[in-house]
N, C-alpha and C positions, 0 to 999 in steps of 0.2 A: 535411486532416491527413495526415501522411506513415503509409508503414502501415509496422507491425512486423509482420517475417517469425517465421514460427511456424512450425520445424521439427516432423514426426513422422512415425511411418511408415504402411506400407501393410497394419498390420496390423488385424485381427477385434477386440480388446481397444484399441487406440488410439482406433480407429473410433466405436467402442461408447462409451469413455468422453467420447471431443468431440464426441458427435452436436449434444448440445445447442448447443456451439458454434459448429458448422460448417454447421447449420442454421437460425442466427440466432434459436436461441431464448433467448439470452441477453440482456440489456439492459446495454450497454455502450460507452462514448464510444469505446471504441482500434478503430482501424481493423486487424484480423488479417491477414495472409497468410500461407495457410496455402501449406506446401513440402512435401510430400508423397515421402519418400526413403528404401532401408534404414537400417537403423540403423548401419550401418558408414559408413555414406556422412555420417549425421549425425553422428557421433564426428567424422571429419576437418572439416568443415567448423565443429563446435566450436573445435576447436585452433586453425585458421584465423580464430577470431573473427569468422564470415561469418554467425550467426543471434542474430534478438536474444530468442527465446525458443525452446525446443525439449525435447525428448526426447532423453537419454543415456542410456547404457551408465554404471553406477556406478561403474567400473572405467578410465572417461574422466574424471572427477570431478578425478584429480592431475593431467591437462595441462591442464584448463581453469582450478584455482585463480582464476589470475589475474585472471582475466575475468567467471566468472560463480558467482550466488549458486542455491543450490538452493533449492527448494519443499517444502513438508512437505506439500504437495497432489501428486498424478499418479504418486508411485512403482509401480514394479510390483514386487510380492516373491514369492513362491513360499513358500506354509506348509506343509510339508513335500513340497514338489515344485517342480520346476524344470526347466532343461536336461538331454535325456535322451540318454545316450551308444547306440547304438544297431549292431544290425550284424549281416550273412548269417548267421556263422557265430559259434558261442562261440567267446572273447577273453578268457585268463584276463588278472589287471592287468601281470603280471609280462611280457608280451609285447607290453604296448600301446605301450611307448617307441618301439619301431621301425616297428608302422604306420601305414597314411598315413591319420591321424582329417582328417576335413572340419570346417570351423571356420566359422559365421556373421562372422567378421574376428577380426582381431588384439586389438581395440580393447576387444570386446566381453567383459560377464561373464560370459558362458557359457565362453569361449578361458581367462580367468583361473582359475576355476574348475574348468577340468580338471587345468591346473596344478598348483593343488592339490593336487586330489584325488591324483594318480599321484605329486605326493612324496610326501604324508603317506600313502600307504598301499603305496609301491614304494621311496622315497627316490628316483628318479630324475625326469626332465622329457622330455615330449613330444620325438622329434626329426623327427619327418615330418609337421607341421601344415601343411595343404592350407587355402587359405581360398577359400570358394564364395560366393557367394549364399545368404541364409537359403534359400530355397524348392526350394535346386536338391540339398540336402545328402541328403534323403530316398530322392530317386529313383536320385543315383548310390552310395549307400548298398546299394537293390534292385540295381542293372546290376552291381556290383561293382565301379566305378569307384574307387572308394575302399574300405578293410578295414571304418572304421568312422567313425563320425559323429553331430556333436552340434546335435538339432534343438529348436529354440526355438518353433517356430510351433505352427500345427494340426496336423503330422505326430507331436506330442506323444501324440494322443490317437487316431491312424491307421494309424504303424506297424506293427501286427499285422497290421493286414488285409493289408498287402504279404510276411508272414513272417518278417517281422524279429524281432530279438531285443533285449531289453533286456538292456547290460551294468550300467547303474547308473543311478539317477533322483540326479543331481547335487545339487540341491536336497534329496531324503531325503535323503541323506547327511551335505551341512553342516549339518542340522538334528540329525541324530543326533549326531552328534560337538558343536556348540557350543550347542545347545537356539533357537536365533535362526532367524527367517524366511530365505531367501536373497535379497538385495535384489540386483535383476537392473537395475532401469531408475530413472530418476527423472527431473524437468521441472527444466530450468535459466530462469535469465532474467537476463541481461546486467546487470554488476554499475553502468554507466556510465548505466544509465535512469534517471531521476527516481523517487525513492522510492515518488510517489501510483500511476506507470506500474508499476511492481514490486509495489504492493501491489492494485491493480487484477486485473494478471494472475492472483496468487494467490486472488482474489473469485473471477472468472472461471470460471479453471478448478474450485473447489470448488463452483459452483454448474452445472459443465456435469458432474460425477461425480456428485452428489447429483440431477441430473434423469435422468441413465441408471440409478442404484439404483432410483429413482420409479419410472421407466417403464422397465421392462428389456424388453419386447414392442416397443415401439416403437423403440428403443433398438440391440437385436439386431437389426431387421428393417436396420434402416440397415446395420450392421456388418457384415451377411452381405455385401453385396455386395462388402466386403475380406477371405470367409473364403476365398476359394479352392475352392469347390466342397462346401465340406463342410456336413453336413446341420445342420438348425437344432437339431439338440438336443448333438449336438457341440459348433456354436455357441454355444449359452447355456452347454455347460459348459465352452469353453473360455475365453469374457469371464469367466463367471462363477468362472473362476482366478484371474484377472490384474486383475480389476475389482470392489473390495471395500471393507470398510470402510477397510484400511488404505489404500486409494488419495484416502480421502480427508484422511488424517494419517497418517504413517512412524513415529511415536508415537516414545519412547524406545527401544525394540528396535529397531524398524526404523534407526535412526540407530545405535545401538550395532553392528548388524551390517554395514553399510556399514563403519563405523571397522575391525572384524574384519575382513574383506574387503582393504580396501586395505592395513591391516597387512601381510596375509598374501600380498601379492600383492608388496607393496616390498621383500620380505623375499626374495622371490624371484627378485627386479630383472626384471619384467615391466614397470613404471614407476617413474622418482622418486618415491623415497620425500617426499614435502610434506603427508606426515597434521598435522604444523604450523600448514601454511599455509592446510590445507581446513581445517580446526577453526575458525580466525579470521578466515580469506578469503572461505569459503561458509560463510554461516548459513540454519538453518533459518527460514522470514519465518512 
């Protein structure tokens, strides 16, 4: 049987949620391959139509319409917390258009999201966005390489210790302003598979999220080796962010705030606007 490639990243909370699967403790006919890459690197290769099941950035959801359907299993949302804008020195909002913020990609909802943020609370848009490496956003944040920067990872729950300052927790914020989770990621899967292969994947994966809620010791101990050094109680609080009930259904909210999201991001001409076309092209399976 030919296998299908199965995009995700090299993240502590990806890790955590597929252990079950990526350590064969699932029972299942499809042969996986799994691809192992940031998530910027998985956005482009979305667009590319180059995975037949993977992990995206929600905010990649309009260029991929075409092609693939989304999952009400695997999302990642942020209940009142998310991507944190971060930085040496205080940054009041009204000065941050002109410096140079570090961005996990273009692509991604974090990049969307700041957007936001600095019109609906400066009216103006970013114009020095620097795009890095998620992992690399942290450290040249400390060096001063950049003014300021927005980190997605474990440096979420890190940054103090290097002296850093918190300008704004992205996710409090759209939570304050539209009362809805921030829906940051979610599992696509190729709309041209055969329906049983489609609704397989979606078993699958609910049954590899529901054996990491089971066993979150065993679970974590896997993930760490994707946490980048950080200590296992870090660990369990940072899966235990990103990996939750709502990972295993996006429920109505969560689907509601994705539609808010891209509204507000089309509106901004960050992407084609095609909230159209995701509403009847991507369904929830």
């Amino acid at each position: 049987m030919s296998a299908f490639t199965f995009g995700h990243t090299p993240d502590a909370d990806d890790a955590y949620m597929f252990w079950a699967l990526t350590t064969n403790r699932i029972n299942t006919s499809l042969n996986i391959k799994h691809e192992i890459m940031p998530i910027q690197q998985l956005n482009t290769r979305l667009i590319d139509n180059d995975l037949d099941i993977s992990a995206v950035s929600v905010t990649n959801l309009p260029n991929i319409a075409d092609n693939y359907n989304l999952l009400s299993v695997g999302g990642c949302f942020g209940e009142k917390y998310g991507p944190k804008l971060i930085s040496r020195n205080t940054i009041p909002t009204t000065q941050l258009q002109n410096k140079k913020i570090g961005v996990p990609g273009r692509l991604t909802t974090a990049c969307t999201l700041f957007h936001i943020y600095l019109h609906e609370l400066a009216g103006v848009i970013p114009e020095n966005i620097v795009v890095l490496p998620f992992n690399e956003i942290l450290p040249s944040v400390a060096r001063g390489d950049i003014d300021a920067g927005i980190i997605i990872d474990e440096g979420q729950l890190t940054y103090k210790s290097l002296g850093l300052n918190l300008i704004v927790d992205l996710g409090e914020w759209w939570n304050e302003q539209y009362g809805l989770p921030i829906p940051l990621g979610a599992d696509v899967v190729r709309k041209s598979l055969p329906d049983e292969v489609k609704y397989e994947v979606h078993n699958i994966f609910t049954q590899s999220v529901q054996q990491a809620l089971d066993n979150r010791e065993q679970a974590l101990d896997y993930a760490l080796k994707y946490g980048r050094g950080i200590s296992k109680d870090k660990g369990r609080e940072f899966v235990g962010m990103y990996v939750n009930k709502r990972t295993l259904d996006m429920g109505d909210d969560g689907f509601n705030a994705i539609k808010l999201l891209i509204e507000k991001g089309s509106t901004l001409g960050l992407f084609e606007n095609k909230l159209p076309e995701i509403l009847t092209s991507i369904s929830v399976m």
